[in-house]
N, C-alpha and C positions, 0 to 999 in steps of 0.2 A: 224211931222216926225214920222216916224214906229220904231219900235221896234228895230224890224229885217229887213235888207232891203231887200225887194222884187224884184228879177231879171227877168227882163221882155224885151224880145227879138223882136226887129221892123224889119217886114221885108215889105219891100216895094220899088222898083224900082223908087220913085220920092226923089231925093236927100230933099227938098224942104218940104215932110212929114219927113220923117226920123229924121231931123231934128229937126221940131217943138215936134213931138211924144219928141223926146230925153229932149229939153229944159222945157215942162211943166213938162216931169214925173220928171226928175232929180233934180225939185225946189221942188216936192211933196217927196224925199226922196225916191225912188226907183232907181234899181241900172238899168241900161241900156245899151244894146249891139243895135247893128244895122247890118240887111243884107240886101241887093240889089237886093238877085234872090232867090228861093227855095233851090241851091243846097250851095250856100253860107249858108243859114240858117242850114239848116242838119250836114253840120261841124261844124259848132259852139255849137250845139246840140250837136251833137259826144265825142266834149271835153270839155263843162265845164258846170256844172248843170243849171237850167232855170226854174224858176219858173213861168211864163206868156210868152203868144206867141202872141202882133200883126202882123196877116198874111192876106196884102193883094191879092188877086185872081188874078188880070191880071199881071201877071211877064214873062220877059225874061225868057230864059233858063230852069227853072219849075217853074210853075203858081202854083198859092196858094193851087189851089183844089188837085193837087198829093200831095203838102207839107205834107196837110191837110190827106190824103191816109197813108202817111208812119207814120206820128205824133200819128195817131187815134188808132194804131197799137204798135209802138214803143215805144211812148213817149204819154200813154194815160192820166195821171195822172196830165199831163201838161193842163189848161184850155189855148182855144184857142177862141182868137177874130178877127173874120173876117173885115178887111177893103174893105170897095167898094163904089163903088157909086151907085147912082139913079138908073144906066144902070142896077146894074146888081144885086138888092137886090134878085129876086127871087132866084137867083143863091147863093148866102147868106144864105137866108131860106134851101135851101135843103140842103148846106154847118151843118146847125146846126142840121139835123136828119142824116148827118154823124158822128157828135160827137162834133161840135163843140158848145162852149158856149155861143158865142154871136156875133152881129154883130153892126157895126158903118157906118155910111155915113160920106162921104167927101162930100161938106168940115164938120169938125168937127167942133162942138159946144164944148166948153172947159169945159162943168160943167157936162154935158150926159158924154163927153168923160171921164171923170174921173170918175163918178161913176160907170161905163160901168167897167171901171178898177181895180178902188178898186171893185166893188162886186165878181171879178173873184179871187183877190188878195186872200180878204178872204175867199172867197171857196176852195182856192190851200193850204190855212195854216191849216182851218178846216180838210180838207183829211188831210193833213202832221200828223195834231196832231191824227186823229183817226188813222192812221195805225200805227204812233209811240206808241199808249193805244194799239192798237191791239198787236202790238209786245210783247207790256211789258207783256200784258195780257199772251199771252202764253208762255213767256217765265218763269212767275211767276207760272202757271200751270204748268209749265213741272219741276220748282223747286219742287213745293209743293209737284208733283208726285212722285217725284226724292228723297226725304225728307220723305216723308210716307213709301216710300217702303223701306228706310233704317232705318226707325223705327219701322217698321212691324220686320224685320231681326232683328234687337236688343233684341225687346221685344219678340219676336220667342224662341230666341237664349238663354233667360235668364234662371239663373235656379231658379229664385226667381218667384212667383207666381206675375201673376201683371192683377188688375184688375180696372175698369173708369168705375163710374155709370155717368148719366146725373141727371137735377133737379129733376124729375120720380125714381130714385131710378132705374133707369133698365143700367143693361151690357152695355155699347155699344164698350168695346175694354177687350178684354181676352187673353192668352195667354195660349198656351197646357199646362207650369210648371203649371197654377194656377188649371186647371182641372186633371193631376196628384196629386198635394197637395188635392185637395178636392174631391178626388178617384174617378172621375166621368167620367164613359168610352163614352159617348153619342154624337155627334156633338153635339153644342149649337148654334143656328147662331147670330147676334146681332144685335137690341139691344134685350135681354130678360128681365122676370123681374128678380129682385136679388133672388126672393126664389128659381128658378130654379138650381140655382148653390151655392146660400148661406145661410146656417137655424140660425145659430149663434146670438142669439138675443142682446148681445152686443155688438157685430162687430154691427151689422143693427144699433143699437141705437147710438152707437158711428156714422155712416155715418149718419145719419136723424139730428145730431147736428151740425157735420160741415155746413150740407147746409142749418141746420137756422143761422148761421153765430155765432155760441157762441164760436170760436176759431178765432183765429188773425190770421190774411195773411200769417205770416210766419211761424203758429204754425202746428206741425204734432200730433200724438197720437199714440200713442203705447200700444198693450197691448197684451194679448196672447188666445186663443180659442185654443178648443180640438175638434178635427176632425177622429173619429175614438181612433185609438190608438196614432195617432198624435200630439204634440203639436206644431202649428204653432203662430207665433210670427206677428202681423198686425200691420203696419205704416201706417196710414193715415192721407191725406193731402189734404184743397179743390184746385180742378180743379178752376182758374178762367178764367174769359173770359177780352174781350179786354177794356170795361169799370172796369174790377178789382172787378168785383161781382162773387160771388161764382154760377157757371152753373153745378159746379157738385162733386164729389170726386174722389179722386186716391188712389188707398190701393195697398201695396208693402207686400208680404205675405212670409214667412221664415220657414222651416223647422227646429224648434228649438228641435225638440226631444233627439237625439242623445245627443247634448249640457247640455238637462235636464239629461238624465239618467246620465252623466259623473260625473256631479254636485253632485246627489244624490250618486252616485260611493263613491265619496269625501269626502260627510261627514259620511257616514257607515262608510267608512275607519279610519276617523277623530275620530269618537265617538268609535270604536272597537280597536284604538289604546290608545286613552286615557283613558279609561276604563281599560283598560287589562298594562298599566303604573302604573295607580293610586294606584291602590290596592297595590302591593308591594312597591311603595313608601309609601305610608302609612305608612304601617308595620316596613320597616326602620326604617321611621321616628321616630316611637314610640320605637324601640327597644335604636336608640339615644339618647331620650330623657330619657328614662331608664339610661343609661349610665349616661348624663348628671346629671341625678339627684341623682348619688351615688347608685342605690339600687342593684346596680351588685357589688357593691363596692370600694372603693375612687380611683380618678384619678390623675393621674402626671397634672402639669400643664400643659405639651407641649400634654399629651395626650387628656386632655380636648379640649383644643384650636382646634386640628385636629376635636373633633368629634364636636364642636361646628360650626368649616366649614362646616363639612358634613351635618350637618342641614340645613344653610342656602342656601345649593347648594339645596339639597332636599326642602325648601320652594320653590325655585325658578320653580325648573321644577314642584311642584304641581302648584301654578299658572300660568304657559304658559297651562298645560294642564286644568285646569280651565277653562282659556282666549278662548282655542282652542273648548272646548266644548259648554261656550256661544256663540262665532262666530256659529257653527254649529246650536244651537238653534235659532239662531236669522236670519238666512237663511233660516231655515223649516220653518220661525212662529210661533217657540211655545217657546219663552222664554218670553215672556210677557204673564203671567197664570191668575194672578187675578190683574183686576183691581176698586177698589175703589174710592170712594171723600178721597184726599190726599192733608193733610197740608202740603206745601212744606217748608213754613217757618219755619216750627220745624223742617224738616228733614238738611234745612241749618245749625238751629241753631245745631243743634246736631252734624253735621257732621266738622263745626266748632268746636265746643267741645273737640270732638276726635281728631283733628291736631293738637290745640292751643300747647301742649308740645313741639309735632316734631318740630313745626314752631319756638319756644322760644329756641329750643336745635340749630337751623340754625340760629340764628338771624334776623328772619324775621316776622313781627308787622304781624297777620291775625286778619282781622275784617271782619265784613258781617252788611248787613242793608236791612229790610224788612217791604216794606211800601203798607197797603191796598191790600192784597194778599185774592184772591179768591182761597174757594179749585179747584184741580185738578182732571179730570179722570185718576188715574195711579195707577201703582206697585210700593208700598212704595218700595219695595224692592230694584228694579230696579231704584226708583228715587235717593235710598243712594248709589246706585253703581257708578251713574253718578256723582252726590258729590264729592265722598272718589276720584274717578280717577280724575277728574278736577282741586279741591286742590289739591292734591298730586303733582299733575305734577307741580303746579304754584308754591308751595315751592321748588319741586325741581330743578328747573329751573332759581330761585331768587337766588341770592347772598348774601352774608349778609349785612344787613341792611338794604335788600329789603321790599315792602310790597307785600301781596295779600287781594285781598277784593275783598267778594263775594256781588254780590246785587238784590236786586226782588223786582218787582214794577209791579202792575196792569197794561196793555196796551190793553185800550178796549175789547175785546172778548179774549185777550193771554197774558199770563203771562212770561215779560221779567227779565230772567236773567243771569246776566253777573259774569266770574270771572274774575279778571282782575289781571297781576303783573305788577312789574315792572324787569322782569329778562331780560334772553339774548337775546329773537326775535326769529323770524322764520322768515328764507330770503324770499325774495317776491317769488322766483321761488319754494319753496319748500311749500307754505301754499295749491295749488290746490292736494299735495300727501298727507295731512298729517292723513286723515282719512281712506288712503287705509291700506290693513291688511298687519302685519309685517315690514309697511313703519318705518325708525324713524331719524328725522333730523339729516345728518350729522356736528358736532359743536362741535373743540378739547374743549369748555369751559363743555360741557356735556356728554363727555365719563365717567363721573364716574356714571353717573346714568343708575341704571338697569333696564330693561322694554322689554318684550315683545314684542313690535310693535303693537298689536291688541286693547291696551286702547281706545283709541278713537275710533277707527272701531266699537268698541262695543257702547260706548256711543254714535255717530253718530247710529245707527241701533236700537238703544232704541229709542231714542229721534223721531225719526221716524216713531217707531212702536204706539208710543203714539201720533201722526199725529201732531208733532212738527219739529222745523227746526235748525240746528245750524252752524253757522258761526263764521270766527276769522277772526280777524286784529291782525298785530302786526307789530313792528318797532324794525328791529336790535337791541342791546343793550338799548333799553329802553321799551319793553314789550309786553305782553301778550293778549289778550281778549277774549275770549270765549264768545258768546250771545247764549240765546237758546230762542227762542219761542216755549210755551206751551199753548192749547186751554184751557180756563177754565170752568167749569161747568157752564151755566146760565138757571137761575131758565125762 
């Protein structure tokens, strides 16, 4: 049996063929029509598709050789098999340099006659399938045409610079934005090489890495080049191909300038307001503390208490503007100044030291433990700042009777450590803000604590600067955990 069943159309004016044609094909699984005369045949052609024609020549009405005229014409696509006899095979032969496929003699031999049939069968299926490839073919070209030229108009259209090397390192898709960003008035046609359009030796080396594959499939790169007086901002990511091997890169290029100078706007601003704060708080400060200490001469008690508020309203705003000036250094780069091989363990022990009171005055046990500690490349300075903020926040966040406990332990080439409490938590949806600046958990159980916003911003931005990492876990009403990895020195 076939697949699909193949419809094959008998025409022959001997009831007696008609017939047998019908009974063999129809036990071989094809589908079978029958006509009597040429013009019977042609209607049945007319109305229902046909994929095989036996057409015998001698007929009533029209003989097979006109059939054969309008079919070779009309219906060329249809393979035709001429039936005839002995009499009139020459008449057959020339029937087949009219277009016909084949011919058979009556009487028929049953095992010729079928093959005779099936090899027509499958030659009508083969054309079916190449002109159904053919179609799809072009119709898959006229997408892909169709597809391109609306990508061509996107990436035209863009105002991000966008530019696709191949495995050569050369151009082969640019965009006017990316020849505006890279001031370059020239046609450039494609593919070029990359120095024609790009001098930038770490853009180039960042693309020559993607395509030795030292970045993961789904990984991009970022980073920023200066182009003139330009700073533009480059994403790049490999191109792969249909096996999933990198044939090339894609870089998405950004006019960050504008962005920069605002930035830089921001912290002049930042550091020219705090600066121009400080000082006369300062001065207050100190004329308070005058006060405070009698040498203006003795105070009421309720008048003391006022200037004792105004002091610690004055500690408060000198630390935001503190907070707001290290934020600003640690955006320029230049708050990390010297760094040294730094004991971290003593600067825990020490800064333990300095809490152990606060924490005994809240009822909260701090301990710390520090096991086989390599020194560290860092800013002692900057190391006790990360300290003082860490504990502090983990007392003040504990209850009483809570603990904190700070810990440092060697971890192959980085030194981990953890502070950990046991206070109120930070909700799962609030731990990915908690290092932005001025963020600070909303929690009716820690409105009395005062804070800035910027502690952690700064600690995160240290801990960074010093090419270390820090993350937190914590669980609602059962605690805290701060981890930091730090590289250590190795000999």
């Amino acid at each position: 049996m076939m697949d699909e069943k193949t419809k094959v159309l008998v025409v022959d004016d001997e009831r007696v063929v008609r017939d047998g044609c019908h009974r063999v094909l129809s036990g071989k699984g094809y589908e079978v029509a029958t006509a009597e005369n040429g013009k019977q045949a042609l209607d049945i052609l007319a109305g229902e598709p046909v994929d095989l024609i036996l057409l015998d020549l001698k007929m009533p009405v029209m003989s097979g050789e006109e059939v054969l005229g309008i079919t070779s014409t009309e219906y060329k696509d249809i393979p035709v098999i001429i039936i005839t006899g002995h009499g009139t095979v020459d008449t057959a032969v020339e029937c087949m340099k009219k277009g016909a496929y084949d011919f058979i003699t009556k009487p028929f031999q049953i095992e010729e006659f079928l093959l005779t049939v099936t090899r027509a069968a499958e030659k009508r299926k083969l054309e079916q399938r190449a002109k159904q490839f053919e179609e799809e073919n072009i119709r898959n070209l006229y997408d892909l045409n169709l597809e391109k030229s609306r990508l061509k108009t996107i990436i035209n259209r863009m105002a991000n610079g966008v530019m696709v090397t191949n495995r050569n390192l050369e151009i082969v898709l640019h965009n006017p934005a990316l020849m505006r960003l890279m001031e370059i008035s020239e046609k450039i046609e494609n593919p070029a090489p990359i120095a024609k359009i790009m001098n930038d030796e770490s853009l180039i080396d960042t693309l020559k890495q993607i395509q030795s594959g030292e970045t993961s499939e789904g990984e991009s790169v970022s980073q920023e080049i200066n182009i003139g007086t330009n700073i533009l901002r480059a994403i790049s990511a490999p191109a792969l191909g249909p096996d999933r091997n990198v044939v090339g890169t894609v870089t998405v290029l950004e006019d960050v300038t504008a962005f920069k100078q605002l930035d830089q706007m921001k912290s002049d601003f930042v550091n020219m307001v705090a600066h121009e704060l400080r000082s006369p708080l300062v001065s207050i400060r100190q004329i308070n503390s005058v006060l405070l200490e009698g040498l203006a001469g003795p105070l009421e008690e309720k008048q003391q208490d006022f200037v004792d508020r105004g002091v610690k309203k004055i500690d408060a705003l000198l630390e935001l503007i503190n907070d707001l000036l290290d934020v600003a250094k640690i955006e320029a780069g230049q708050y990390v100044q010297r760094q040294v091989p730094t004991d971290i363990g003593k600067i825990i022990e020490e800064t333990v030291s300095l809490m152990e009171a606060r924490a005994q005055e809240q009822g909260i046990t701090l301990t710390y433990s520090c096991q086989g500690l390599k020194p560290v490349q860092a800013d002692p300075k900057n190391m006790e700042e990360i300290f003082n903020n860490l504990v502090s926040n983990a007392i003040n966040y504990s209850p009483e009777g809570g603990r904190v406990t700070v810990t440092a332990q060697s971890l192959g080439e980085y030194m981990e450590i953890k502070v950990q409490d046991t206070g109120v938590g930070i909700p799962s949806e609030e731990l990915p803000k908690i290092f932005d600046k001025f963020y600070r958990v909303k929690n009716p159980k820690t409105r009395q604590v005062i804070g800035t916003g910027l502690g952690l911003a700064i600690v995160k931005g240290v801990v960074e600067a010093h090419h270390g990492t820090i993350d937190v876990e914590s669980i609602e009403d059962k605690g805290t955990t701060f981890r930091i990895l730090l590289p250590v020195i190795t000999e």
